[in-house]
FIPA-634590 format. One record per residue (C-alpha): x, y, z; residue in three letters. Coordinates in Angstrom, 3 decimals, padded with zeros to 6 digits. Last residue first. Example, Ala and Ser with C-alpha at 12.3 -4.5 7.8 and 13.67 -1.06 7.14 Angstrom:
((013.670,-001.060,007.140),Ser),
((012.300,-004.500,007.800),Ala),
***
This chain:
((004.845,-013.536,-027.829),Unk),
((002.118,-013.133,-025.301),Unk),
((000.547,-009.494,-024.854),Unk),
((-001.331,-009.331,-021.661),Unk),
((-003.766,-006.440,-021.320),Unk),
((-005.047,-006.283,-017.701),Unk),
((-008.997,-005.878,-016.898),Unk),
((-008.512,-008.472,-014.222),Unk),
((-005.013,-008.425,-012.533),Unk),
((-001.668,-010.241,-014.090),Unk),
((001.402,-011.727,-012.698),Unk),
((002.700,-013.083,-015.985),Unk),
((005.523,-015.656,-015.123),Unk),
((008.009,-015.737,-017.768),Unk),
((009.726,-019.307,-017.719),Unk),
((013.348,-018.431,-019.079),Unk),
((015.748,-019.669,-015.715),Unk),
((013.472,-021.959,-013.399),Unk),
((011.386,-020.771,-011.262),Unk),
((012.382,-020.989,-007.666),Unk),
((011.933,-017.314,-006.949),Unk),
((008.863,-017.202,-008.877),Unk),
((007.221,-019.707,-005.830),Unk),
((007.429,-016.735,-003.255),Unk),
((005.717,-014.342,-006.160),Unk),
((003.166,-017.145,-006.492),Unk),
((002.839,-017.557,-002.642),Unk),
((002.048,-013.884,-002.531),Unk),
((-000.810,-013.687,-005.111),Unk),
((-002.379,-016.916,-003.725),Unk),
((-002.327,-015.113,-000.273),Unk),
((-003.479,-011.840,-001.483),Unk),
((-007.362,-011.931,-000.848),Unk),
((-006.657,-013.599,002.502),Unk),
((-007.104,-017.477,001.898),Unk),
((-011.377,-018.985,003.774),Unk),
((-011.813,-020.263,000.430),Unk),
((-013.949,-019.610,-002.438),Unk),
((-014.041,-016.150,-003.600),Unk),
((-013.847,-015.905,-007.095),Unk),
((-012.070,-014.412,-009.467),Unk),
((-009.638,-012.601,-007.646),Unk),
((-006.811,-015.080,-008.845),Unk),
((-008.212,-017.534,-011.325),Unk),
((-005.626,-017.176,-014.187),Unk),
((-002.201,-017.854,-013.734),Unk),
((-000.048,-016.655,-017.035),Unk),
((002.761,-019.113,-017.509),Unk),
((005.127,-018.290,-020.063),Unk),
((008.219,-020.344,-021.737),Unk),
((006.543,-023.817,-020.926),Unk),
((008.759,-026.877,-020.659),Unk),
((005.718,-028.954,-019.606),Unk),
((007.811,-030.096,-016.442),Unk),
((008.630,-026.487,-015.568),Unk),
((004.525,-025.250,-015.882),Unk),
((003.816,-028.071,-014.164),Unk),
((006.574,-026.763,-011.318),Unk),
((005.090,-023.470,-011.697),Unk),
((001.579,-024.232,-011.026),Unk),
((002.471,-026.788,-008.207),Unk),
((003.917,-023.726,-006.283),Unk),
((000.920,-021.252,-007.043),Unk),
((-001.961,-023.862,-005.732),Unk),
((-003.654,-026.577,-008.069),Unk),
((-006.743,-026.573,-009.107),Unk),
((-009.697,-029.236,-009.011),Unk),
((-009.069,-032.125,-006.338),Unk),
((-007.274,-029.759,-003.870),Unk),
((-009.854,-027.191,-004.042),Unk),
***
């Protein structure tokens, strides 16, 4: 996957460098591709929030959610 997608960490450091006020991850539970538990990416992304930097809104979402983006 390394070549195609990046994992929760990267995600919010591009999401830093681009200056981005929301980042809403969208590929967890989609498919299943990897030998991950189903809540690894979900867990490493709430480990990786804590380094966010101040104002970047992280939408942890499920499928079937309603996200509202202002």
């Amino acid at each position: 996957m390394q070549k195609s997608h990046i994992n929760p960490s990267q995600a919010v450091k591009a999401a830093e460098l681009l200056r981005a006020k929301t980042m809403l991850p969208v590929h967890f539970e989609t498919f299943i591709n990897s030998l991950d538990s189903p809540t690894e990416d979900r867990d490493l992304l709430k480990k990786a929030e804590e380094g966010a930097p101040p104002g970047l809104r992280i939408i942890n979402w499920h499928i079937g959610d309603s996200v509202v983006i202002r």
